[in-house]
Residue, then its C-alpha position, 0 to 999 in steps of 0.5 A: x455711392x460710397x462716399x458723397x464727401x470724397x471730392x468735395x474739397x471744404x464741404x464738411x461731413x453733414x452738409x449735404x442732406x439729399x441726391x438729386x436724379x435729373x435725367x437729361x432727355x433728347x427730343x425726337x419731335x419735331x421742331x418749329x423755327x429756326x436755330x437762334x442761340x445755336x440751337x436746333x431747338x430753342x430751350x434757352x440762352x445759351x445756357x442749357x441745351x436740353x429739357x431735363x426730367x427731374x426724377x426725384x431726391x434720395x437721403x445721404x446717409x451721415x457717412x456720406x453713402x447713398x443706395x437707391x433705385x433710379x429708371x433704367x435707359x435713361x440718360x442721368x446725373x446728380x447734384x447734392x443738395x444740402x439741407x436748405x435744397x441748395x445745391x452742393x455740386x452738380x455732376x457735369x456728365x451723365x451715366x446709363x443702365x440697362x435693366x437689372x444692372x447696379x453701378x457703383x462710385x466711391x463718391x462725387x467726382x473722385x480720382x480715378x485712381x484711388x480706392x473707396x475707404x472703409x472705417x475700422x472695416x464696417x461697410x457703409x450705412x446705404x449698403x445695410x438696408x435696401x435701396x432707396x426710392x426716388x421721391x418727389x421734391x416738395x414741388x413735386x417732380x417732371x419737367x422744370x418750365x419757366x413761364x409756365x411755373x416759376x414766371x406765376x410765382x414771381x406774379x404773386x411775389x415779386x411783380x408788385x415791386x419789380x415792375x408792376x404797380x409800385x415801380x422797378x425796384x433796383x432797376x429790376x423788371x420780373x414782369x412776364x411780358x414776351x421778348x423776341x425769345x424769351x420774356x422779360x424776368x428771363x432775360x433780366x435773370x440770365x443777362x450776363x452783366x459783367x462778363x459773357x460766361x457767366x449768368x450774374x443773378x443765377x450763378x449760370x455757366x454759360x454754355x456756348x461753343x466759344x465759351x467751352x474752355x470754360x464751361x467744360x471745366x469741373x468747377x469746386x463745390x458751391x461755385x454756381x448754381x443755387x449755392x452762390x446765385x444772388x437770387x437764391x441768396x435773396x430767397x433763402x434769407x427772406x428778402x428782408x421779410x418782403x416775402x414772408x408769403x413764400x412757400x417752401x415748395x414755390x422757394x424750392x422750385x426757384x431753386x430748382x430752376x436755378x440748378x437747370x442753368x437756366x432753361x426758359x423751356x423746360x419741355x420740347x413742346x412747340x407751336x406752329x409759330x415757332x420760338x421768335x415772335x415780332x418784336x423787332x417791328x415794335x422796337x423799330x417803330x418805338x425808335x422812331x417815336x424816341x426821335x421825334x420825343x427828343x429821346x435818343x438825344x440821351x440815349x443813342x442807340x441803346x435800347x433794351x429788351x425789357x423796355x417793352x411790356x407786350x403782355x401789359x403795355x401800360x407797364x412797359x419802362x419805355x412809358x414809365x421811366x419818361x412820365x412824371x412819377x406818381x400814379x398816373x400811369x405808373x410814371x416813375x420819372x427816372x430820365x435825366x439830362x445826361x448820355x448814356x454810355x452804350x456800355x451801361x446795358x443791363x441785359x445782355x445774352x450775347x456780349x459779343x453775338x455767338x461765339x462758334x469758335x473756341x477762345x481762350x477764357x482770358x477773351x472773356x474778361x469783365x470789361x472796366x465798368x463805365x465812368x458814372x458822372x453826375x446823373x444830371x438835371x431831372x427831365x419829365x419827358x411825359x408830363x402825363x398819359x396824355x402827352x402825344x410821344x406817350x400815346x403813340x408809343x402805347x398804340x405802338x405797343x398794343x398793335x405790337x401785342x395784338x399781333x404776336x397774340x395772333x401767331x402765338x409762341x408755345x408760352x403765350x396765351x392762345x397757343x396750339x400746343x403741339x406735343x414734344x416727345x423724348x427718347x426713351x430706350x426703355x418704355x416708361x412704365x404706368x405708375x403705381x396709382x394714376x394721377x386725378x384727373x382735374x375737370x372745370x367749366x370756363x365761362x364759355x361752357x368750354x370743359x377744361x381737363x387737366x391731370x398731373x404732369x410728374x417724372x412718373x406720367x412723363x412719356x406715357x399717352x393718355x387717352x381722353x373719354x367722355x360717356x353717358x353716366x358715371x360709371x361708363x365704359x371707356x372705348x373706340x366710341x367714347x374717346x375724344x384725344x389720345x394726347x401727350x400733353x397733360x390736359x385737354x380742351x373739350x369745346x363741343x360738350x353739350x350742357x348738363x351733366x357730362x362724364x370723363x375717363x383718363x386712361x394712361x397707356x404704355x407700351x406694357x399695357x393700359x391703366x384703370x380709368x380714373x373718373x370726373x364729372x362737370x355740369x356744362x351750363x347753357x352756351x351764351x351768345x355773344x355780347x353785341x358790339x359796343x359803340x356806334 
């Protein structure tokens, strides 16, 4: 790349710090399911629309030129970064390479008309010393999945105040229960509050087939994405010292994220229940009970998605908002004697369902927000948790969650992971040094096998062995798995000591055996059944 400045109008020489190499893959697994958001796969909210590979970063030099390696047959684009790892500018299509091939460009989304431009003759300072090569960001690399990896970093930073012990605060829940789809910090996230194209919190671009005469447009630098989303801001600035505890690797892959355009599934993989689990039915039998408290008096037929917490149901707002506030319950006593207007919703995916057809973007504009009267007379609906009402919507919510528990989704515990595969041109090659094979012992004695899941393991099988001593050979006779994923179960290791192997393979050739080793205790019996 010539110059990355060359059409990044009010970006100034020196801001943007890295290039970052995303390869947009397309899934040759099978799927499981329907098509909800008009997608064939469900990857998220009409926002993106395939799992992305985040292969790595590379320097921009002062000048703007940038020279570097990148994996050949790939389907790949680049958005600059700037020395916070906030995005710059995003490319909004995609190149290709056979082996052996160097593409060049004069900078980032430049006239095709013009000409690179050389200052008093000298070349660019990428050019003057050897390709660059891709390297992790501070997060690592690979596959961006949200309840797999930014959902656990919003559990140990966030959920404590937005809807966890110490109440929703700013109305926001960023708890992990499961929606119909999605869960409930991802829906609060992507909603699209004030108009359908656009995801408020994440600056995300909506992306659905109505939409496209917006989303297709190449859209200024620092206009979506990490550099404007609200999110990114409250992360770069601290959140006024409430996360002092944030790593920079677990800021940087929120930031990330956010630059996906908001995928919920970062990977192709599936379970046989397929992407939509039962939640209407709990909805439904929660409606009822609403009546019967006297509830939708107020509230009409609006109810939102995050109203249930099927994950932790003691923390769902359906329970809390009613019950006086204070710590019985996590009541948080927010009911007031006043209707609400339909229009006051805060989470909306699809304002006004999917639009297949193409509309003109003045079809989209923000509506008038509603008139906001009195907020009326306080009203404790749950005088505490033993109030009936209460109790019946908490039985309500459980049997809700032991059922979907019972067909789980891919994101949910307790699922049957089946493998996702992407297209590969060009075989992936085995890495340079194979990644640690990680091993533990669960309280059941079930071996739990794990190993790095990068943008360098990505695409490879790993055969799984298990042999008699240390320094065993891996063969036919001691394999367990040949897998795609990036871990493994053993339930039938017998107790003591017990030996494995990780072999990658490719279409190239198998990779030196890398080594573990756990002690497998005594199997429990069961405890007895308590009660009568």
């Amino acid at each position: 790349m010539q110059d990355i400045y060359e059409g990044l109008p009010g970006v100034k020489r020196g801001e943007v710090k890295w290039l970052r190499v995303i390869e947009e893959t397309s899934r040759v697994s099978a799927r499981s399911g329907g098509n909800p958001f008009n997608q064939k796969f469900l990857v998220s909210a009409a926002l993106a629309f395939c799992a992305k590979i985040f292969l790595g970063v590379v320097p921009v030099e002062p000048d703007g030129s940038v020279y570097f390696e990148a994996p050949s047959g790939r389907t790949i684009y680049f958005q600059a970064l700037d020395g916070e790892g906030r995005l710059v500018q995003s490319m909004r299509t995609f190149i290709q390479a056979v082996p052996g091939v160097t593409r060049s460009c004069i900078g980032c989304h430049e006239n095709k008309f013009i000409a690179p431009s050389l200052t008093k003759g000298r070349r660019r300072r990428a050019m003057s010393r050897a390709p660059s090569r891709l390297r992790p960001e501070s997060w690592g690399s690979g596959f961006v999945d949200y309840p797999g990896m930014v959902q656990p970093i919003l559990d140990k930073h966030c959920v404590r105040c937005h809807g966890g012990q110490e109440g929703i605060a700013a109305r926001l829940d960023l708890s992990g229960g499961w929606t119909e789809y999605f869960n409930i910090s991802y829906e609060n996230l992507a909603s699209r509050r004030r108009t359908q194209i656009t995801a408020d919190l994440i600056s995300g671009i909506d992306c659905m087939n109505g939409t496209s005469l917006w989303s297709a447009r190449i859209f200024p630098p620092r206009t979506h994405g990490s550099a404007t989303a609200p999110l990114a801001k409250v992360l770069a600035g601290g959140h006024k010292k409430r996360i002092g505890k944030l790593t920079r690797p677990e800021r940087d892959l929120i930031m990330a994220w956010i630059d996906t355009n908001g995928l919920y599934y970062g990977t192709w993989n599936r379970s046989k229940h397929g992407c939509r689990i039962g939640w209407g039915n709990v909805r439904n039998a929660l409606v009822g009970e609403m009546q019967a408290a006297g509830c939708i008096r107020c509230h009409g037929r609006l109810f939102e998605s995050d109203w249930i917490n099927l994950e932790r149901p003691e923390f769902s707002r359906i329970l809390r908002a009613p019950l006086r506030d204070g710590k019985e319950g996590f009541g948080l006593g927010w009911c007031r004697d006043r209707k609400i207007d339909p229009r006051e919703r805060r989470i909306c995916m699809l304002v006004r369902g999917y639009a297949h057809g193409v509309m003109p973007i003045a079809k989209f504009a923000r509506p008038k927000a509603p008139p906001r009267g009195a907020e009326g007379k306080k009203v404790v609906t749950f005088a505490s948790t033993g109030d009936k009402h209460y109790q019946a919507m908490l039985k309500i919510i459980r049997e809700g969650r032991r059922r979907v528990l019972a067909v789980p989704r891919v994101d949910m515990p307790g699922a049957e992971i089946i493998a996702g595969l992407c297209r590969y041109l060009i075989p992936p090659s085995l890495p340079q040094s194979p990644p640690a094979l990680r091993a533990r012992v669960d309280a059941d004695g079930v071996v739990r096998l794990s190993w790095q899941r990068s943008a360098r393991t990505i695409g490879l099988s790993a055969e799984v062995h298990r042999g008699p001593k240390a320094d065993f050979r891996p063969g036919p006779e001691t394999l367990l798995a040949a897998t795609t994923l990036f871990q493994y179960t053993d339930a039938k290791a017998p107790p003591g000591p017990q030996h494995y192997a990780l072999v990658l393979v490719s279409t190239s050739g198998r990779g030196a055996p890398v080594r573990a080793a756990v002690t497998v205790g005594p199997r429990k019996p069961p405890a007895a059944p308590a009660g009568p």
